[in-house]
N, C-alpha and C positions, 0 to 999 in steps of 0.2 A: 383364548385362542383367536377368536374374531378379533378382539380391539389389537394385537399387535398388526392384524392382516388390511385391519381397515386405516390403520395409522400410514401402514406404508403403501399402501394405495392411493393415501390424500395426498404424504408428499410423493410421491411420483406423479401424480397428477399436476401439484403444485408449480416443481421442476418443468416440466416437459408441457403443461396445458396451458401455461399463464407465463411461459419464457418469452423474453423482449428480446428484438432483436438490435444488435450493438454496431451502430455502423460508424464507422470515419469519416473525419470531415477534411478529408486534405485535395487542396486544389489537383485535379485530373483535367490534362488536356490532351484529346487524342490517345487519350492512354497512357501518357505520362504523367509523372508528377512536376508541375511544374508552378511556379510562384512567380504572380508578375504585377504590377501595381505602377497609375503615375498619379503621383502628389504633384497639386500647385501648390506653389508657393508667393508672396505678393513681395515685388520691389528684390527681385535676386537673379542678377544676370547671369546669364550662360556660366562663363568664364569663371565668376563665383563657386557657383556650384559645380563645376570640374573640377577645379581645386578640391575643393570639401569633398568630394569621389572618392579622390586619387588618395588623400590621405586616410578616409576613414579607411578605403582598403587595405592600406600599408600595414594602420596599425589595428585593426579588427583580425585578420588572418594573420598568425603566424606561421603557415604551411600556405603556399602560394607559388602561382606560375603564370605569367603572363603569355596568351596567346596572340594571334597575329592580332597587328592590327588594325583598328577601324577608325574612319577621319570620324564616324559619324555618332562610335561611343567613348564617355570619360574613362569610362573600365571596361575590361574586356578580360578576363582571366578565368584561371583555375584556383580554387582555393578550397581548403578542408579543415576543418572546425572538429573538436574533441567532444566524443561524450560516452560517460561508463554507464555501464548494466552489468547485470548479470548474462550468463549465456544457459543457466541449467534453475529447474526449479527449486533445489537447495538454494539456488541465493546467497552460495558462501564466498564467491571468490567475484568482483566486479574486475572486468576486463575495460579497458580504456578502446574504441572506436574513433577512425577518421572519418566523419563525414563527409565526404569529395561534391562537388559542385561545379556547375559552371557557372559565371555574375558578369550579367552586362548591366552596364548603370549608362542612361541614355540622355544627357542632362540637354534641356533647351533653355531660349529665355522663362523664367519664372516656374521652371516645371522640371521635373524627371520621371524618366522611367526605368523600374529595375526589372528582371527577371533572374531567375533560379532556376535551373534546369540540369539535364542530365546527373542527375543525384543517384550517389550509392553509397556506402558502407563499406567498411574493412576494419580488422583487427589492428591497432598499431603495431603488434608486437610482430615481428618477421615470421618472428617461428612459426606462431600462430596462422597467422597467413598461408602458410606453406602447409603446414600440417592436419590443422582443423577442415573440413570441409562446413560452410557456412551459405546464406544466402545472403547477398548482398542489396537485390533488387527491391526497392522500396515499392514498387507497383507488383514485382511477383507478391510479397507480402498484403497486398491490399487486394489483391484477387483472390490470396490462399485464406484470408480472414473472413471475404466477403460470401466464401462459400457456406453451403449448408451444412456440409461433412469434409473437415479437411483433409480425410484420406488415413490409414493407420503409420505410413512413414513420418508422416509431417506432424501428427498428433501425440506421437510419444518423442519424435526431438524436441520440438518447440510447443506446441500446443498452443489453444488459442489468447492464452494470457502474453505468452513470450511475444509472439507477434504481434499484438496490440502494444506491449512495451517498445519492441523496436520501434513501431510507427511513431508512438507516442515522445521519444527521445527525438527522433528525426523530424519531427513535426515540430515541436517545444523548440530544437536548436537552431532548426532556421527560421522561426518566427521571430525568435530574440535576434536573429542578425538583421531581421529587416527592421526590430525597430531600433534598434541600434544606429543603421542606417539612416533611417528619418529623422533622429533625433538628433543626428550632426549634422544633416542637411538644414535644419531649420533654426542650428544655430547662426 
């Protein structure tokens, strides 16, 4: 009778006395999520690297909107980039996601600068859209993860694996587009 009571006392102890705690690493500015970087580059004028902008955008987004614009960036748009998950912890059915963005690309002589900003999420599929109630917000998610107790509405929808997954999809997808980015810049 003791060893069953002592066994799950150690793992509970185990569990809950020696738990780590799992934080994210995604750039927060002011509170948002936001991704910005500038690379030099040697012997690549302005003009160059406009060019190489304008195309890598063309053909990196195929979901894309150009907003006003600016004498002062190469790019200046809206564009949204795919990525599946799951939405349930079955894990039986992966739903396709647009990740929406806003991309200014700032090219000078020998240099650019990009930024990522105002990022969210959505279901591609209309219905789903309409029907599902979901969270979009990639900074509500990193506040609802960063918490001690995410609350029992938020812990039996998502819990905290699903939310690290979203983060983690939307983290993984716009990293691969910056270096996507750098890597046509420097050709």
């Amino acid at each position: 009778m003791k060893t069953p009571l002592l066994l799950i006392l150690f793992l509970l102890i185990a569990k809950f006395g020696f738990a780590q705690t799992d934080t994210l690493n995604m750039p927060l500015h002011n509170g948002k999520l936001e991704y910005t970087g500038t690379i030099t580059l040697a012997n690549k004028p302005r003009f160059q690297l406009d060019t190489t902008a304008k195309g890598w955008f063309d053909r990196y987004f195929k979901y894309k909107q150009l907003t006003d614009s600016d004498i002062n960036s190469s790019v200046l748009a809206k564009g949204a980039l795919q990525f599946r998950m799951t939405t349930t912890s079955l894990a039986l059915v992966k739903y396709t996601f647009f990740l929406c963005m806003d991309i200014q690309i700032d090219c000078k002589e020998n240099s650019y600068t990009y930024k990522i900003s105002n990022i969210y999420f959505t279901p591609k599929n209309a219905f789903f859209r309409k029907v599902i109630i979901h969270e979009n917000s990639p900074e509500f998610l990193i506040d609802l993860y960063n918490k001690k107790h995410m609350g029992f509405a938020y812990s039996i929808n998502l819990g905290r694996k699903k939310v690290r997954e979203y983060l983690t999809r939307t983290n993984d997808t716009i990293l691969a587009c910056i270096a996507s980015l750098n890597q046509s810049m420097v050709k």
